[in-house]
C-alpha positions in Angstrom: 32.8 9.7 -11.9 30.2 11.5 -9.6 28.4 8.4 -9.1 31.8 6.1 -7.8 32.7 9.3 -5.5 29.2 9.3 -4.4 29.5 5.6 -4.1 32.6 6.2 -1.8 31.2 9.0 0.5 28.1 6.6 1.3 31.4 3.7 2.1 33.2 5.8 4.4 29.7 7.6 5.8 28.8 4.2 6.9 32.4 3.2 8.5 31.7 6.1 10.7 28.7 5.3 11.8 30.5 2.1 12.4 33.2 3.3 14.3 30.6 5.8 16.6 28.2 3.0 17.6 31.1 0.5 18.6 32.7 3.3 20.4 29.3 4.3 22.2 29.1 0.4 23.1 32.8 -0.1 24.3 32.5 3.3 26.3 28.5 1.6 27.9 30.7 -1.0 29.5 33.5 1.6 30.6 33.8 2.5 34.4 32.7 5.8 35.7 35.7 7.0 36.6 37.7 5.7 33.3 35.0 7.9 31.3 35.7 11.2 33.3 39.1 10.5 32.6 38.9 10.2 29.0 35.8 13.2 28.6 39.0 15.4 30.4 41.3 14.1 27.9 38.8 14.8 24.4 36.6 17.4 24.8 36.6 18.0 21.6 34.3 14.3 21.2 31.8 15.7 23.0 28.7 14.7 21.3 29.3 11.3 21.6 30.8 11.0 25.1 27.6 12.9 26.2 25.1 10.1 24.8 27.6 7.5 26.4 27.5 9.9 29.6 23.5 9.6 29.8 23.2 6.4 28.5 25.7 5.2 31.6 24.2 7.3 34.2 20.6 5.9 33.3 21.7 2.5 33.4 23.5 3.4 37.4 20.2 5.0 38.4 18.2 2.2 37.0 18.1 -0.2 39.8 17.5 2.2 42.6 14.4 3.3 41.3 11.0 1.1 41.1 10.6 -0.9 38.1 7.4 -2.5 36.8 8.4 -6.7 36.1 8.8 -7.1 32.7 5.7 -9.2 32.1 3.9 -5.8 33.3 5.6 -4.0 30.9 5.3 -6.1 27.6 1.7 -6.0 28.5 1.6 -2.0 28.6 3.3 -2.1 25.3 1.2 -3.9 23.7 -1.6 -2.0 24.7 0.6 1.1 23.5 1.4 -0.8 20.1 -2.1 -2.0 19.4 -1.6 -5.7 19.4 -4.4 -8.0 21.0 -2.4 -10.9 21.0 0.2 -12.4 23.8 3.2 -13.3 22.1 3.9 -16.2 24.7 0.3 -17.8 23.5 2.0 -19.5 20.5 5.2 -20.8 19.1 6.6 -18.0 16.4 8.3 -21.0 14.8 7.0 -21.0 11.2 5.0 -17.8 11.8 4.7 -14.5 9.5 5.9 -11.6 11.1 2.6 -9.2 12.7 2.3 -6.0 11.0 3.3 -3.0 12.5 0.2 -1.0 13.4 0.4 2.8 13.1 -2.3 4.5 14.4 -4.6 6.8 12.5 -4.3 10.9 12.9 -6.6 13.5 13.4 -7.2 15.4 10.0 -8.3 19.5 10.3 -11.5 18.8 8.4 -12.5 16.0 10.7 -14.9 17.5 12.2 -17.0 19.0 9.2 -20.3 17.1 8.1 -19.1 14.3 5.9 -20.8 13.9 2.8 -22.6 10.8 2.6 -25.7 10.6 0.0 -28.7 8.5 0.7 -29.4 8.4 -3.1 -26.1 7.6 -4.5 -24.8 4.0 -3.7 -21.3 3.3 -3.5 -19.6 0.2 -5.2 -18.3 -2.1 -2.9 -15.0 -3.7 -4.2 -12.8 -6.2 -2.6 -9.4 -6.5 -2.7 -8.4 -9.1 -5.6 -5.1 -10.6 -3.3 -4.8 -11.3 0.4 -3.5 -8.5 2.9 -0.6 -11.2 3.6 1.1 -13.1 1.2 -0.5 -10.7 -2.2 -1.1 -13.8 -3.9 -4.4 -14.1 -5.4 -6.4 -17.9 -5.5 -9.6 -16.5 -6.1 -12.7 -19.0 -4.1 -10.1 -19.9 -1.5 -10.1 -15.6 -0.3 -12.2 -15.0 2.9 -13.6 -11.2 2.9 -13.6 -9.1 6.0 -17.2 -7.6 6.0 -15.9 -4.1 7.5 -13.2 -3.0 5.1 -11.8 -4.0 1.7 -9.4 -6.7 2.7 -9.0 -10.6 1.8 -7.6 -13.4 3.4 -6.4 -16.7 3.2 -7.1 -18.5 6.4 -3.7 -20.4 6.0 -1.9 -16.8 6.4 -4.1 -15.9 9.3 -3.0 -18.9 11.2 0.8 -18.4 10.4 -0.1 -14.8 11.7 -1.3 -16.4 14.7 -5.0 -14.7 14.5 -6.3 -17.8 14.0 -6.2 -20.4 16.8 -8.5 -23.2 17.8 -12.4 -22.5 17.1 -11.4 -18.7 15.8 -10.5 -21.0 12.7 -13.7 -22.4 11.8 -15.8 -19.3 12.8 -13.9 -17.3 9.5 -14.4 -20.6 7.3 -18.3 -20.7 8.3 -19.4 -17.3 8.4 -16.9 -15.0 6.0 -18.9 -15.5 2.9 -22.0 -15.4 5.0 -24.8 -12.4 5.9 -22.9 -12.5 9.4 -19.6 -12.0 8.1 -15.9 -12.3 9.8 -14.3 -8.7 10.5 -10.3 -9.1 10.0 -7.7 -8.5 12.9 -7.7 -4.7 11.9 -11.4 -3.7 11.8 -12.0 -6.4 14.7 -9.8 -4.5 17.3 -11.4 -0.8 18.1 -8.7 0.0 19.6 -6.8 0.9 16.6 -9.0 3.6 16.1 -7.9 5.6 18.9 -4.7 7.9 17.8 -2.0 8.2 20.1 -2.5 11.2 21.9 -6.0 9.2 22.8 -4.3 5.8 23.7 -2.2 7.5 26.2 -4.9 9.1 27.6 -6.7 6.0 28.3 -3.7 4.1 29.2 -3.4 6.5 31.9 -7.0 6.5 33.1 -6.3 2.2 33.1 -3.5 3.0 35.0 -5.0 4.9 38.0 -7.5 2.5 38.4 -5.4 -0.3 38.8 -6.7 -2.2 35.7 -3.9 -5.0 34.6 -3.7 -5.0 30.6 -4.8 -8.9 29.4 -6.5 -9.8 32.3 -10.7 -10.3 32.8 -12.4 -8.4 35.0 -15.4 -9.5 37.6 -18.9 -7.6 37.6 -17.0 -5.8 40.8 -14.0 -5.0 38.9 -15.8 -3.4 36.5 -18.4 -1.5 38.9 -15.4 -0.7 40.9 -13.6 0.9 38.0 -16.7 2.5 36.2 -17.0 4.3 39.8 -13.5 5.8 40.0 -13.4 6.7 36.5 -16.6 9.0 37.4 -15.3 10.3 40.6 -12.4 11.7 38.6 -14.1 13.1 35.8 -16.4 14.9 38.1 -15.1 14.9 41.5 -18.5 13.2 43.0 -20.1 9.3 43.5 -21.7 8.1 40.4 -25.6 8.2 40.7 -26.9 4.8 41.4 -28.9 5.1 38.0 -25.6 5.2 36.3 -24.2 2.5 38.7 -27.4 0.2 37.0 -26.5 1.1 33.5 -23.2 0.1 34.1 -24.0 -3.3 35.3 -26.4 -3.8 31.9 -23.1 -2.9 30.3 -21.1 -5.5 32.1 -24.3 -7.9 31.2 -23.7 -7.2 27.4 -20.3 -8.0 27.6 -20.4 -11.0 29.2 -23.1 -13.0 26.7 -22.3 -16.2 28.2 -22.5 -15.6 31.3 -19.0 -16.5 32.5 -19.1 -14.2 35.6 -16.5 -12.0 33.6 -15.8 -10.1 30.8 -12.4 -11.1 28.2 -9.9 -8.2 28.0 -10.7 -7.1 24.6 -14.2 -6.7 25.2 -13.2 -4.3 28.1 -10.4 -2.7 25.8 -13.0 -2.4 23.2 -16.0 -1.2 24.9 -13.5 1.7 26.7 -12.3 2.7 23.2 -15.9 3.4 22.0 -16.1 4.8 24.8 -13.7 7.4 24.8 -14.1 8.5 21.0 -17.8 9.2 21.7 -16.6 11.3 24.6 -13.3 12.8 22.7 -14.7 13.3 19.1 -17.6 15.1 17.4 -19.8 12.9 15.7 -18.7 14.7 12.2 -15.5 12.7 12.9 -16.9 9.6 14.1 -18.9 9.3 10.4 -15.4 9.9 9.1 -14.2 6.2 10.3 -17.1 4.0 8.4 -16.2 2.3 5.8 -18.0 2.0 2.3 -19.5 -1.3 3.5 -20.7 -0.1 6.4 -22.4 3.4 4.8 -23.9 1.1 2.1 -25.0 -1.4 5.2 -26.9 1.8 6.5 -28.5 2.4 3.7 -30.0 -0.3 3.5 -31.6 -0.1 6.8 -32.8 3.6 6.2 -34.7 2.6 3.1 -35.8 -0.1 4.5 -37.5 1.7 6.9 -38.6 4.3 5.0 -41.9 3.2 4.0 -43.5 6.0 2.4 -40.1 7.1 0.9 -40.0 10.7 2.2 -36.8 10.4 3.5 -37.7 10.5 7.0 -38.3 8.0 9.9 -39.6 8.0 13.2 -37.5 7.7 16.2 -38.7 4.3 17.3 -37.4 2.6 14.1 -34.4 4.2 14.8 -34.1 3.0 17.8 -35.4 -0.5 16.2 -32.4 -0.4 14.0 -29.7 0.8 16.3 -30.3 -2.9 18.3 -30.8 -4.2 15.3 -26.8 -4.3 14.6 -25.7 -6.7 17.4 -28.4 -9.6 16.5 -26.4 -12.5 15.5 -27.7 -15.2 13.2 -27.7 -18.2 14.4 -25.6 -21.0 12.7 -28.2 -22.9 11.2 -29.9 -20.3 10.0 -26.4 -19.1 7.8 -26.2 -19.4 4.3 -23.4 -19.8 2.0 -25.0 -18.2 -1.5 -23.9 -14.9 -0.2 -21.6 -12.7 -2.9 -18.3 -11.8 -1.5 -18.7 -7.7 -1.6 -22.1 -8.4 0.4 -22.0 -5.0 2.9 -22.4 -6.7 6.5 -24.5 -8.6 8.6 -28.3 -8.2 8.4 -30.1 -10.0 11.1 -33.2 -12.1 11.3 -35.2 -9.3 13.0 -33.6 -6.1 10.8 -34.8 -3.4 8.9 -33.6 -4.7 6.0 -34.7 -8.3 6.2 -38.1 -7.2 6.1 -37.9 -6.3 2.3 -37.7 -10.2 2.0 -40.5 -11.0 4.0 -38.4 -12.4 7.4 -40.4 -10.9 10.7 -41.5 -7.5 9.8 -43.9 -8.0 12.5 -41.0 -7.3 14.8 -41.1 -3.8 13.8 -42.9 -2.0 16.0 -44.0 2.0 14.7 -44.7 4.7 17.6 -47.7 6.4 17.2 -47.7 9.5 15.7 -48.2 11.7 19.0 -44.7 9.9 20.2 -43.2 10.0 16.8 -39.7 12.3 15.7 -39.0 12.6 12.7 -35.1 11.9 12.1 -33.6 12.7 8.5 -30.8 10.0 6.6 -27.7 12.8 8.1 -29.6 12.5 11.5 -29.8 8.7 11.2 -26.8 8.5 10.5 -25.3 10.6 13.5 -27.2 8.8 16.3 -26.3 5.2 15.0 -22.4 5.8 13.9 -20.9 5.1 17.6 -23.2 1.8 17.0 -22.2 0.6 14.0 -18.1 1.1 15.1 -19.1 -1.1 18.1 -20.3 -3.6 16.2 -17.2 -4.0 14.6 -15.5 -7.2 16.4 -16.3 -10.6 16.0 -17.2 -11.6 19.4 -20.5 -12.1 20.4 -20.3 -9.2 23.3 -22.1 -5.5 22.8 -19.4 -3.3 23.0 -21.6 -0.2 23.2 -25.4 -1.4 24.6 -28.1 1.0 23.5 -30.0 2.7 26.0 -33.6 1.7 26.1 
């Protein structure tokens, strides 16, 4: 009997709620005056005629204030919402729906030393179904190289992450050393929390950057200048000015004369979490491919297995994780769980004999010695940057 009258109550409850939104609809379209006359006559509904109240009066005041065109806004809230792709750039006929993204929160013990062992390797598993559909079809799966998730490339184009040559770069290089990061590890963006993505929504916003649109050596100069005037109320030194323009240099590989959107948006979001967050934080955000893909590197270059190495091959490494093979040199015998991509010219390439040459130690006099925590710390911001799939350096190292 309790469960029919339960049963009942959740009947009615929902008649209600019924009866209250048609009513706050009917009274949107009401006049002005016709809604005094009817708050004078019912006082006693005065929760509901108040939402109608501000509801109406914001839709009066509406027109007479400046509005941003609705193109404008869509592109803000995407930008708000995470999402890298226009919506008016394909047909959503036939399409899955995107996922909502929710962005990641700060945690109190963020910004205490993670503990990350040099000694003890972690086991790198892959999920056994793809992110999308949950089916599993075994071969057929393409890996992300950043995190744990599969794919079929069917799904991804019904998605819409997928479009012209974007297709074939996941079929070529996912079960390669290079690797193909998924549409979550391949947007930095999504690592900034909310409080952060306002934050540099705003700074976008004073500047007079446009959200999805590329941006001219100028453009960038021009912005990179009045983001430093605000920050510290002076003109950026012309040494900073020259980094800058390296930056813009990095980001624009093929020399288009301009850098794609979510390079900028990507590079700025690096950006700000060096500038926001410890690094304790920062080592919070790699994933077990990319520790075990550092590990590599560090005992690679740790001839004498002490558990130190000098700064140059630090250094050696940190521009070690934008090389990109190229396609020739790919090879398809690669085991799905491999870690990440390991360039011609890396530390850990030279266990199999490729270039070790190209490893250049300082001498002693010029030598530091940096410890695997150390390592670890100076590269992380790197190793986030090197994240996407596109061929730009997010975050250039400084020479």
């Amino acid at each position: 009997m309790g469960v029919l009258m339960s049963r009942r109550q959740t009947v009615e409850r929902v008649q209600k709620v019924s009866l209250a939104v048609s009513a706050f609809k009917d009274g949107l379209r009401e006049q002005p005056s016709t809604r005094r006359r009817a708050e004078a006559g019912t006082a006693h509904q005065g929760t509901l005629e108040q939402e109608v109240q501000e509801g109406e009066e914001e839709a009066v005041a509406g027109p007479s204030q400046p509005q941003e065109s609705s193109a404008g806004k869509a592109a803000w809230e995407r930008l708000r919402d995470g999402r890298g792709v226009e919506p008016e750039e394909f047909d959503r006929a036939n399409r899955f729906t995107p996922p909502a993204f929710i962005r990641p929160k700060r945690e109190l013990h963020d910004d205490e030393p993670p503990d990350i062992s040099l000694e003890q390797r972690e086991q790198i598993l892959n999920d056994e179904m793809c992110e999308i559909c949950e089916v599993w079809t075994a071969e057929s799966l393409f890996p992300c190289r950043i995190c744990h998730r599969v794919y079929h490339d069917g799904c991804l184009r019904r998605m819409g992450y997928l479009q012209k040559d974007s297709a074939v770069e996941v079929t070529e290089t996912a079960h390669t050393e290079t690797g193909w990061s998924c549409y979550y590890c391949d947007n930095l963006n999504l690592l900034l929390t909310e409080e952060e993505m306002y934050s540099l929504m705003e700074t976008l916003k004073n500047c007079k950057i446009i959200p999805g649109v590329c941006l001219t050596l100028d453009d960038f100069l021009h912005y990179k200048h009045q983001v430093h005037k605000q920050q510290f109320e002076r003109t950026m030194p012309e040494a900073q000015e020259e980094q800058a323009a390296l930056q813009f240099n990095a980001l624009d590989p093929d020399k288009k004369g301009h850098i794609e959107w979510q390079d900028f948006l990507s590079h700025e979001s690096i950006q700000l979490l060096q500038k926001i967050r410890p690094q304790n934080a920062l080592l919070r955000l790699l994933t077990p491919k990319e520790r075990e893909r550092a590990r590599t590197a560090f005992l690679a270059l740790d001839q004498d297995n002490d558990g130190f190495i000098g700064e140059a091959e630090c250094r050696q490494a940190r521009h070690s994780w934008f090389r990109k093979h190229q396609k020739e040199m790919l090879s398809c015998n690669v085991s799905i769980s491999h870690v990440g991509p390991i360039s011609e010219g890396s530390p850990a390439s030279s266990r199999n004999g490729k270039s070790p040459e190209k490893i250049l130690p300082a001498t002693k006099q010029e030598e530091t010695s940096i410890d695997w925590p150390g390592f670890l710390r100076e590269n992380v911001a790197y190793i986030l940057a090197a994240r996407p799939n596109s061929a730009a350096l997010h975050l250039q190292p400084l020479t």
